[in-house]
VOPAGU-2260 file (C-alpha; in pm, 1 decimal, decimal comma):
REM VOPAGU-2260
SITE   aa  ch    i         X         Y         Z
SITE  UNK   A    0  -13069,5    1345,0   -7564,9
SITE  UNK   A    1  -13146,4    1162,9   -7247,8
SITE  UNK   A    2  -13034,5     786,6   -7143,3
SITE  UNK   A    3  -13303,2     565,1   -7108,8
SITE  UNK   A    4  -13242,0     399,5   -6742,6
SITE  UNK   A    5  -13372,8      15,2   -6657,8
SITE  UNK   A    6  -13335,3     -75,3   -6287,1
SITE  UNK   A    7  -13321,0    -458,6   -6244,7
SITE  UNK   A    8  -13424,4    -523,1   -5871,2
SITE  UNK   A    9  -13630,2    -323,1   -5703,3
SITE  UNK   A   10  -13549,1    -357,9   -5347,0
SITE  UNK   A   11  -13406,6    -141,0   -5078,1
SITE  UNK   A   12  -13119,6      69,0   -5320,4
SITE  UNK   A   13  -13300,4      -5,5   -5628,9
SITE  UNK   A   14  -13641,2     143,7   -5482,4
SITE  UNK   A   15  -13692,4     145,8   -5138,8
SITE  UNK   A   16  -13454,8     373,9   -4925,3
SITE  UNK   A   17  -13595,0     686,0   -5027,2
SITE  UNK   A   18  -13973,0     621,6   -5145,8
SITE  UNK   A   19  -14119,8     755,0   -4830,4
SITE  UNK   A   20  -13890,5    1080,1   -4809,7
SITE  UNK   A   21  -13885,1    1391,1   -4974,2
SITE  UNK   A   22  -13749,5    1384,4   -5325,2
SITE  UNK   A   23  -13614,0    1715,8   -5281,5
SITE  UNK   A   24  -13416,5    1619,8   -5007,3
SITE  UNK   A   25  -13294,2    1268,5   -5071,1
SITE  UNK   A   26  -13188,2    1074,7   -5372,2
SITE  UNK   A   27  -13091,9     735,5   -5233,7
SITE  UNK   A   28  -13143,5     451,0   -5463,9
SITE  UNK   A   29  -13154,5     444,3   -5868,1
SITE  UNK   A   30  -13494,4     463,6   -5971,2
SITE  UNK   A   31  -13467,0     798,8   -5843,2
SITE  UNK   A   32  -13148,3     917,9   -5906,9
SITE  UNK   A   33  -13243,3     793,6   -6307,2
SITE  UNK   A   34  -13590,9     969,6   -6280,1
SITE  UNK   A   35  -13408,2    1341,3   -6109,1
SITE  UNK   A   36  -13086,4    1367,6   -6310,7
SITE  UNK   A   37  -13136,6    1547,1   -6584,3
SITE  UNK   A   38  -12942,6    1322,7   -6846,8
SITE  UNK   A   39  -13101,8    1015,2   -6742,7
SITE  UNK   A   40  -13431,5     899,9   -6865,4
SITE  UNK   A   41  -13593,1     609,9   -6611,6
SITE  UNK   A   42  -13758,8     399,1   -6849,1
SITE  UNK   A   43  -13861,1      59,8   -6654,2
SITE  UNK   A   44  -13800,6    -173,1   -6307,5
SITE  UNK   A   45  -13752,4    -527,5   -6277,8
SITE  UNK   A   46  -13836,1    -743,3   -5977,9
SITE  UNK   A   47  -13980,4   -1110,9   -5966,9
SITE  UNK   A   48  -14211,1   -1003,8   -5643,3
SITE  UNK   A   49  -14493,0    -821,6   -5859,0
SITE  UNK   A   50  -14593,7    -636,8   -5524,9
SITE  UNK   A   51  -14285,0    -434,2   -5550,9
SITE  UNK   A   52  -14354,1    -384,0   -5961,8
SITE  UNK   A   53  -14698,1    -271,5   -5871,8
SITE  UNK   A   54  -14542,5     -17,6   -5618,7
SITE  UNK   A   55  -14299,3      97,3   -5873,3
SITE  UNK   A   56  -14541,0     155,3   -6153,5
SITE  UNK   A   57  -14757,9     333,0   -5926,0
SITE  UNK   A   58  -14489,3     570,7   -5776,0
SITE  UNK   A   59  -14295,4     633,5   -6126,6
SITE  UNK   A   60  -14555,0     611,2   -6390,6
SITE  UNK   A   61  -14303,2     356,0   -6554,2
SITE  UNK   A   62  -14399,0       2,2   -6673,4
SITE  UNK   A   63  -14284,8    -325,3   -6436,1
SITE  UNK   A   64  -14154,8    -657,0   -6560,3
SITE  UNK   A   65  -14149,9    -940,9   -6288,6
SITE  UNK   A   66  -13895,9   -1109,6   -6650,4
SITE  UNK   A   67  -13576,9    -945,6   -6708,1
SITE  UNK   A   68  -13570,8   -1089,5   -7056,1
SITE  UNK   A   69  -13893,9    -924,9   -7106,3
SITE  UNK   A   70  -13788,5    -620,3   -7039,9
SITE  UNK   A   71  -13494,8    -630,0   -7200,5
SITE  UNK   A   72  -13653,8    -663,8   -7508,2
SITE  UNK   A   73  -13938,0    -430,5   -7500,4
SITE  UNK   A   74  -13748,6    -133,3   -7320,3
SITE  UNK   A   75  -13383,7    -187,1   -7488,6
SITE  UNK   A   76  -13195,0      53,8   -7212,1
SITE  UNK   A   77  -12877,2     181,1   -7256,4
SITE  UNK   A   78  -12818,5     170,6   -6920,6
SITE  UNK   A   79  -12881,8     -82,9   -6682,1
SITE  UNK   A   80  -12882,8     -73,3   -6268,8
SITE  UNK   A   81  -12841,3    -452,3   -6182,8
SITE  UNK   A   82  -12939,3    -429,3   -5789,6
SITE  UNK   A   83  -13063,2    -808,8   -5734,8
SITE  UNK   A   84  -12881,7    -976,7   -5447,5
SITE  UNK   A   85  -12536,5   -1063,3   -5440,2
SITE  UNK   A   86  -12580,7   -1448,2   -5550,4
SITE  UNK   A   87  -12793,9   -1318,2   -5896,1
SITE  UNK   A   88  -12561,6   -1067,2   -6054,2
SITE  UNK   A   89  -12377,0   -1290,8   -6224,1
SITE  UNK   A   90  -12709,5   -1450,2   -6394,1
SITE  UNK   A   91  -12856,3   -1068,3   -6427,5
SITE  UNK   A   92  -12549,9    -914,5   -6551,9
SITE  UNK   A   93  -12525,0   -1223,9   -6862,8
SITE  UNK   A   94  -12902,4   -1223,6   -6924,3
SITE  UNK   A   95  -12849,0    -813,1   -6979,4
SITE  UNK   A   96  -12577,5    -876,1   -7188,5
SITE  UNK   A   97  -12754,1   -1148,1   -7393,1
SITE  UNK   A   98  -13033,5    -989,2   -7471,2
SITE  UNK   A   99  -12955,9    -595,8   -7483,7
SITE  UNK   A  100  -12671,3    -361,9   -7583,2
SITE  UNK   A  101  -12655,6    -109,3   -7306,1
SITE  UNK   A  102  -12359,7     148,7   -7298,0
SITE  UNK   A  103  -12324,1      53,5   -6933,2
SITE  UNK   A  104  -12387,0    -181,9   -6668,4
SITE  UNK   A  105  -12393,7     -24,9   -6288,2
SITE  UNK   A  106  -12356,0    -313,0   -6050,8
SITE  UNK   A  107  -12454,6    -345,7   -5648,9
SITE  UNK   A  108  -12123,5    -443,6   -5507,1
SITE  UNK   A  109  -12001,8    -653,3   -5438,3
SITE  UNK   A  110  -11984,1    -832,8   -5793,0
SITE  UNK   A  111  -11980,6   -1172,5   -5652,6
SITE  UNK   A  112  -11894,0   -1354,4   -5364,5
SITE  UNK   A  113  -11673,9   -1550,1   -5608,1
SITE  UNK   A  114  -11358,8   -1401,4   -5680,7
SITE  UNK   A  115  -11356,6   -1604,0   -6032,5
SITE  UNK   A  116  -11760,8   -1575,7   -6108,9
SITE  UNK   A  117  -11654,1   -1139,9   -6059,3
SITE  UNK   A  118  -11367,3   -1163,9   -6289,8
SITE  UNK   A  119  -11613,5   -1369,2   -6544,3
SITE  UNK   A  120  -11822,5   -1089,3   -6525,1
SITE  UNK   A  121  -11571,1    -857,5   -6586,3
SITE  UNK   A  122  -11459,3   -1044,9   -6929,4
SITE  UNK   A  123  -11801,8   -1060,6   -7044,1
SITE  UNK   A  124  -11860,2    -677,6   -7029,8
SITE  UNK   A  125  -11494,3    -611,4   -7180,2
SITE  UNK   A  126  -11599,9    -861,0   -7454,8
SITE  UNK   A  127  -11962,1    -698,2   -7502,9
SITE  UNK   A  128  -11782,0    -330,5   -7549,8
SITE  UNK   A  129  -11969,7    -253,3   -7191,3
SITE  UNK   A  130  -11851,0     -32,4   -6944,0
SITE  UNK   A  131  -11865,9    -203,4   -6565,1
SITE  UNK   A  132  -11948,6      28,8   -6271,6
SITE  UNK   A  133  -11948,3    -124,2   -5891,6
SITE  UNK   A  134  -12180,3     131,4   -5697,3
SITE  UNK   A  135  -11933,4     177,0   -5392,0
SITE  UNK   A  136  -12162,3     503,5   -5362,3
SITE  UNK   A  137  -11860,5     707,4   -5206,3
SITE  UNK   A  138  -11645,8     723,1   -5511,4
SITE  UNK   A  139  -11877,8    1018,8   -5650,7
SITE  UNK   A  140  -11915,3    1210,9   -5343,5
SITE  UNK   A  141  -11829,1    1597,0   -5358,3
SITE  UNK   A  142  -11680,6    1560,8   -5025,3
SITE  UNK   A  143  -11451,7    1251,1   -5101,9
SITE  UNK   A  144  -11344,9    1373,1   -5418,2
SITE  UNK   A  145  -11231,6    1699,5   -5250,0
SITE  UNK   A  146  -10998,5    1504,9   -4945,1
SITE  UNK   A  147  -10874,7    1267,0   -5309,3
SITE  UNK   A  148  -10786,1    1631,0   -5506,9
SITE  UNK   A  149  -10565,9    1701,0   -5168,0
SITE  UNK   A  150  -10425,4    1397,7   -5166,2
SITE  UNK   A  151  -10308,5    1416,3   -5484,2
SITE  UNK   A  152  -10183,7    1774,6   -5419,5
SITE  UNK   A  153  -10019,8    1716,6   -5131,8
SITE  UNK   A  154  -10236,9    1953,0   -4949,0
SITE  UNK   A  155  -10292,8    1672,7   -4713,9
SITE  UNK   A  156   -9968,8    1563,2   -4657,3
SITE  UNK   A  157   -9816,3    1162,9   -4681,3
SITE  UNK   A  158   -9765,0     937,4   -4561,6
SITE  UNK   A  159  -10090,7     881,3   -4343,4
SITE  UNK   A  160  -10238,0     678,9   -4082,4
SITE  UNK   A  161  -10541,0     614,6   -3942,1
SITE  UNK   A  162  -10825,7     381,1   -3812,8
SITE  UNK   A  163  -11162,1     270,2   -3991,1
SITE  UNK   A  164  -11443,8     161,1   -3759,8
SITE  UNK   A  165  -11712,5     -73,6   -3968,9
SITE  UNK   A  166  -11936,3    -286,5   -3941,0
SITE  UNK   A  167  -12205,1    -618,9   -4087,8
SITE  UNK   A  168  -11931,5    -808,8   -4210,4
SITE  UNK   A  169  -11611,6    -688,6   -4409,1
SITE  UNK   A  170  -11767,6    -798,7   -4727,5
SITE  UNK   A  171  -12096,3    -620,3   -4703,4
SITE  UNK   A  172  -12003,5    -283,5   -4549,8
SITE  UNK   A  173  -11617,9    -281,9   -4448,3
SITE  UNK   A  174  -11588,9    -297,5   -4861,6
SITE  UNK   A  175  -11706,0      19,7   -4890,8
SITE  UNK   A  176  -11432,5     202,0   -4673,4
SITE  UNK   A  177  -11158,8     -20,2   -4814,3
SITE  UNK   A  178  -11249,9      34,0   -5160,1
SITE  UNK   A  179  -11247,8     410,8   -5047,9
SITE  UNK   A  180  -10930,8     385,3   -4857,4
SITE  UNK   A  181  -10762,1     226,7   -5199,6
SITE  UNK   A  182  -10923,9     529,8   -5389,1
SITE  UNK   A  183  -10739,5     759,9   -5176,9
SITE  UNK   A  184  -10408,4     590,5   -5079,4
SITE  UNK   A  185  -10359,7     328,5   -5339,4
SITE  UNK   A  186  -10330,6     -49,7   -5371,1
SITE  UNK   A  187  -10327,5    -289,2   -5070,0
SITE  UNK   A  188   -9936,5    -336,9   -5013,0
SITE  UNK   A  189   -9975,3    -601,3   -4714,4
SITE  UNK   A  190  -10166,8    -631,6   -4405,7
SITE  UNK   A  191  -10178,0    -820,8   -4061,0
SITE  UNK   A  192  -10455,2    -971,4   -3918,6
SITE  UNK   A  193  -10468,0    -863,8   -3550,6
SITE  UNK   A  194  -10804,6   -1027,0   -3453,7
SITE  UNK   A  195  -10976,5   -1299,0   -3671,7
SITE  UNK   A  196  -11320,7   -1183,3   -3498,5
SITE  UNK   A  197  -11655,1   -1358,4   -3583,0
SITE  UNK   A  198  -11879,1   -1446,9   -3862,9
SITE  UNK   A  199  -12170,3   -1160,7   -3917,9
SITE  UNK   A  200  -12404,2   -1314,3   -4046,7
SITE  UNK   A  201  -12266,5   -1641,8   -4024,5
SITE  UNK   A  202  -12067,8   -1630,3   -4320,4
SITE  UNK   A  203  -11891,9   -1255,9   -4359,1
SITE  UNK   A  204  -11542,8   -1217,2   -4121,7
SITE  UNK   A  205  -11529,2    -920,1   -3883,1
SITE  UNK   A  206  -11151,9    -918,1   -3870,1
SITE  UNK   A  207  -10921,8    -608,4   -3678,9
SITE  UNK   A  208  -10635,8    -580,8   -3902,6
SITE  UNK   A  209  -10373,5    -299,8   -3986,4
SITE  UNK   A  210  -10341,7    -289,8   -4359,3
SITE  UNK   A  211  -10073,9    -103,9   -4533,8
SITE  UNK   A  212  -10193,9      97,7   -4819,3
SITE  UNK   A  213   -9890,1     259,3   -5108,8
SITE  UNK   A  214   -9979,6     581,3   -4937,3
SITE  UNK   A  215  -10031,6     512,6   -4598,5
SITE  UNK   A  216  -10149,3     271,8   -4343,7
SITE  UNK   A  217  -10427,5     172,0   -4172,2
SITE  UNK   A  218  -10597,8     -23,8   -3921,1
SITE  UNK   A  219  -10971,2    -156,8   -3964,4
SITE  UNK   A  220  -11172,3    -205,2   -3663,9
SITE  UNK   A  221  -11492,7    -433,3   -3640,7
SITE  UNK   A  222  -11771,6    -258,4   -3410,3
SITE  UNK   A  223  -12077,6    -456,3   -3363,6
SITE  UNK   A  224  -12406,6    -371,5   -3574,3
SITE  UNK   A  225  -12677,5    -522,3   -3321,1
SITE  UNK   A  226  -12549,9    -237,0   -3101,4
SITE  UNK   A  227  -12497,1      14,8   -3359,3
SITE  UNK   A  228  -12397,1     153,5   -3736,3
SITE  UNK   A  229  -12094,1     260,4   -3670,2
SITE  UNK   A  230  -11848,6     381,5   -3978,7
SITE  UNK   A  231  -11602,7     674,1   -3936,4
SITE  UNK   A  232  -11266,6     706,9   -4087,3
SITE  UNK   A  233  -10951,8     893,9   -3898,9
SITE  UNK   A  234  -10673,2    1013,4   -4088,0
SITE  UNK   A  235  -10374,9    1189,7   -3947,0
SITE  UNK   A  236  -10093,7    1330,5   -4217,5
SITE  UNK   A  237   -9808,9    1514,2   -4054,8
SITE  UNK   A  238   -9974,5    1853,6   -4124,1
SITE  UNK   A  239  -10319,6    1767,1   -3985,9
SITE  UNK   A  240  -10608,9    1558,7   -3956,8
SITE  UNK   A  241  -10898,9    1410,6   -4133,1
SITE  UNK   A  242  -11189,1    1337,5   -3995,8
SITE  UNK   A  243  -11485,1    1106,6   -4156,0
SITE  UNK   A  244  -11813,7    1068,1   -3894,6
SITE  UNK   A  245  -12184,8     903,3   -3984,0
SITE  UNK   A  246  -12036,9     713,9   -4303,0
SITE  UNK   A  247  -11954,3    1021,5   -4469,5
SITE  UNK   A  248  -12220,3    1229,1   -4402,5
SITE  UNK   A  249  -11944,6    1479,0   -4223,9
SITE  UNK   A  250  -11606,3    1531,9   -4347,4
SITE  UNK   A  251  -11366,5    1795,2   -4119,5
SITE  UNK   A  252  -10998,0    1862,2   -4190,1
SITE  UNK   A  253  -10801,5    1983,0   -3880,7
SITE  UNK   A  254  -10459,0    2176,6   -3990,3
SITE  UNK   A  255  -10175,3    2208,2   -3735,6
SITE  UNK   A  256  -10090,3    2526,8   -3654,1
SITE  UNK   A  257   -9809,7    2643,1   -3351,0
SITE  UNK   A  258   -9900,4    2648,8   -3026,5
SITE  UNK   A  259  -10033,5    2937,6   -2902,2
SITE  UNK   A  260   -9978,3    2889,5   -2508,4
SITE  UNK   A  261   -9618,9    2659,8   -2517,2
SITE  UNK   A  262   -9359,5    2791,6   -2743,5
SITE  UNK   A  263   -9228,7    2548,6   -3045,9
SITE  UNK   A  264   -9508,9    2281,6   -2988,4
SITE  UNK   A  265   -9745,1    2266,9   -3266,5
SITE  UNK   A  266  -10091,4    2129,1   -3216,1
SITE  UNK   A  267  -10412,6    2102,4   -3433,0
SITE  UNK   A  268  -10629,8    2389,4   -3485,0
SITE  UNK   A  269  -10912,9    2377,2   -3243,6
SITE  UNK   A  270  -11116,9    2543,7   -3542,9
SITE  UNK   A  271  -11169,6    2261,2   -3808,7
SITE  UNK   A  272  -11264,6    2301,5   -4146,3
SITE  UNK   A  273  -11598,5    2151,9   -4308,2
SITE  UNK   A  274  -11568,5    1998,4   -4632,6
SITE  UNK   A  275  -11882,7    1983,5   -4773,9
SITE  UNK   A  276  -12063,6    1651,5   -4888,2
SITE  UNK   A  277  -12318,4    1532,0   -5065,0
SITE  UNK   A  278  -12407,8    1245,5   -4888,6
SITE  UNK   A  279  -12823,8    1297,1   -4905,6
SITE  UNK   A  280  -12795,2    1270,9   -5282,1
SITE  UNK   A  281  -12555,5    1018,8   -5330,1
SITE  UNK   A  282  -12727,7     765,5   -5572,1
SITE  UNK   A  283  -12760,8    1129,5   -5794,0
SITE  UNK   A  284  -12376,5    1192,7   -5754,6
SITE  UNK   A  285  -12317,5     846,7   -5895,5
SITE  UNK   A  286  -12577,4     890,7   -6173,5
SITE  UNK   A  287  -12356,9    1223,8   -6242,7
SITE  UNK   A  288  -12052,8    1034,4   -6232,1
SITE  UNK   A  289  -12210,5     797,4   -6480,5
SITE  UNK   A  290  -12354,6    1039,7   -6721,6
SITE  UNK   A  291  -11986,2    1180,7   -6770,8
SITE  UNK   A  292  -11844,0     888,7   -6862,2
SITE  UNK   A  293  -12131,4     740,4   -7126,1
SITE  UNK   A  294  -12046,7    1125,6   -7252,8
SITE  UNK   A  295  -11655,7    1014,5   -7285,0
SITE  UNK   A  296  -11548,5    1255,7   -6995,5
SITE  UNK   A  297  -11352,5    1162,7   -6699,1
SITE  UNK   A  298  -11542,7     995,3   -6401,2
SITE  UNK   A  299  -11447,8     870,2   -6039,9
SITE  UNK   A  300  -11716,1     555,9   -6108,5
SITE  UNK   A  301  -11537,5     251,8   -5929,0
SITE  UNK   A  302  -11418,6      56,0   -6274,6
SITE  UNK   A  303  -11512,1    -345,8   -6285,3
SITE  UNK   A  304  -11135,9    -398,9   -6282,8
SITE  UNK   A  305  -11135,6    -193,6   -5965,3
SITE  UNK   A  306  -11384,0    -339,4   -5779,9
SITE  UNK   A  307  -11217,2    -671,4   -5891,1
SITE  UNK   A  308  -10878,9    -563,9   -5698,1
SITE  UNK   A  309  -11070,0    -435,7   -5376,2
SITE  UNK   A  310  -11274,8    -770,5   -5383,1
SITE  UNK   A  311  -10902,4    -971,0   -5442,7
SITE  UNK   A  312  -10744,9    -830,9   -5144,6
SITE  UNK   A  313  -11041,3    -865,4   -4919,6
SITE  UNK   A  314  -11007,6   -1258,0   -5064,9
SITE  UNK   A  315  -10686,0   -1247,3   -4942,5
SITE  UNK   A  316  -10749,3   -1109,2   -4605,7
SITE  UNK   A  317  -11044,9   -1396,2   -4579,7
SITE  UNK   A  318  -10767,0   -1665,1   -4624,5
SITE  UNK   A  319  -10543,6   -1542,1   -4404,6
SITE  UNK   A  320  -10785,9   -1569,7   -4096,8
């Protein structure tokens, strides 16, 4: 039996990235991902501009609500995508929870800019018997979960270190490799601020900092959006390194190996291994990921309570500048 899917926003992630490409090729926001994955069932879209609900019905054969409430009561889903901005999940996420019952709520990160109004939210779905999913999109990549199964067998070798370029504002988009960094090498032990940096945006801190994970350490680098996207992760272990270019899109592990011109100096292999990702699909790997656990299987979803602790220490880093 399928899940029946309601996506509350219907902007860029909710709708938008991928409407214009082919659906064979890309599954980038959650009305698709819900409409392609087999065990999902998209049943309805929710945006207050009724341009965008037109669009929606038009492209999905779905009905559009411009009230959540409304929809909420006519399409009871069992799953919910909240994807508003950041300022109206905390008003989306009770108004689901008032007036529906779903199984799960999967949440735009970050919860809140509010460190207390995102642990609210995080009661309310415990209380309600809800599971809470942050979409740091990363978490169900083939490709990431691959480098985390080496991790974790020691195949890639501790402790590490390594430096994450990012960029529009450690909130917005450095999240998303911190969060990733914590999924692979644990809590946030401490950090030091190196650089305070500015304000993108004029409210989100672009800080260089060197942040010691339980695993290994790190330092975060701020490059500048206006110029370019720029997010690539480094990782060197003692027996090779890791290499993360275009946000994930290309993931290459380089294994040492002796040195074949100067006796008993070991380098890194000049041939380096492709780990394959999924990164064209990855609003369907997270629908995948979600599937599993509404079926009471394991799943690599970032938890609420997760999200919580990646959105505490980046808190903490704010206050410190």
């Amino acid at each position: 039996m399928t899940i029946g899917a309601l996506v509350v926003g219907l902007g860029r992630i909710g709708m938008g990235f991928d409407m214009d490409l082919d659906p064979e090729a890309h599954v980038l926001t959650h009305a698709r991902a819900f409409q392609k994955h087999p065990r999902f069932r998209l049943i309805g879209g929710v945006d207050e501009d009724w341009s965008r609900c037109r669009m929606f019905q038009e492209h999905y054969g779905c009905p559009a609500f411009a009230d959540l409430k409304k929809a909420l009561q006519a399409m009871r889903p069992e799953v919910v995508a909240i994807a508003t901005p950041t300022p109206l999940h905390e008003e989306s996420l009770r108004t689901v929870l008032e007036f529906s019952e779903p199984k799960a709520i999967l949440c735009e990160k970050p919860l809140s800019s509010d460190i207390g109004q995102a642990r609210e939210m995080t009661g309310m779905c415990l209380r309600h018997s809800c599971k809470l999913y942050v979409n740091y999109i990363r978490r169900s990549d083939p490709g990431v979960l691959e480098v985390k199964r080496r991790l974790d067998a020691n195949l890639i070798e501790k402790p590490v270190k390594g430096v994450a370029w990012y960029s529009k504002g450690l909130f917005h988009n450095g999240s998303h490799f911190f969060n990733l960094l914590q999924f692979w090498l644990g809590p946030m032990k401490r950090f030091k601020i190196i650089e305070a940096g500015r304000l993108w945006d004029g409210a989100d801190p672009e800080p260089d900092m060197l942040v010691e994970f339980d695993r290994g350490t790190m330092m975060f680098l701020a490059a500048r959006e206006e110029c370019f996207s720029h997010y690539t992760v480094e990782l060197v272990a003692p027996n090779g390194r890791l290499r993360v270019e275009h946000g994930g899109e290309s993931i290459r592990w380089q294994p040492t190996q002796g040195d074949p011109v100067a006796d008993g100096y070991t380098v890194l292999s000049s041939l380096a291994e492709k780990i394959e990702t999924g990164m064209t699909h990855y609003q369907w790997h997270v629908a995948d990921q979600l599937a599993l656990s509404i079926d009471g299987k394991r799943a690599n979803l970032c938890t609420g309570a997760e999200a919580l602790e990646t959105l505490s220490s980046l808190h903490e880093i704010k206050a410190a500048l």
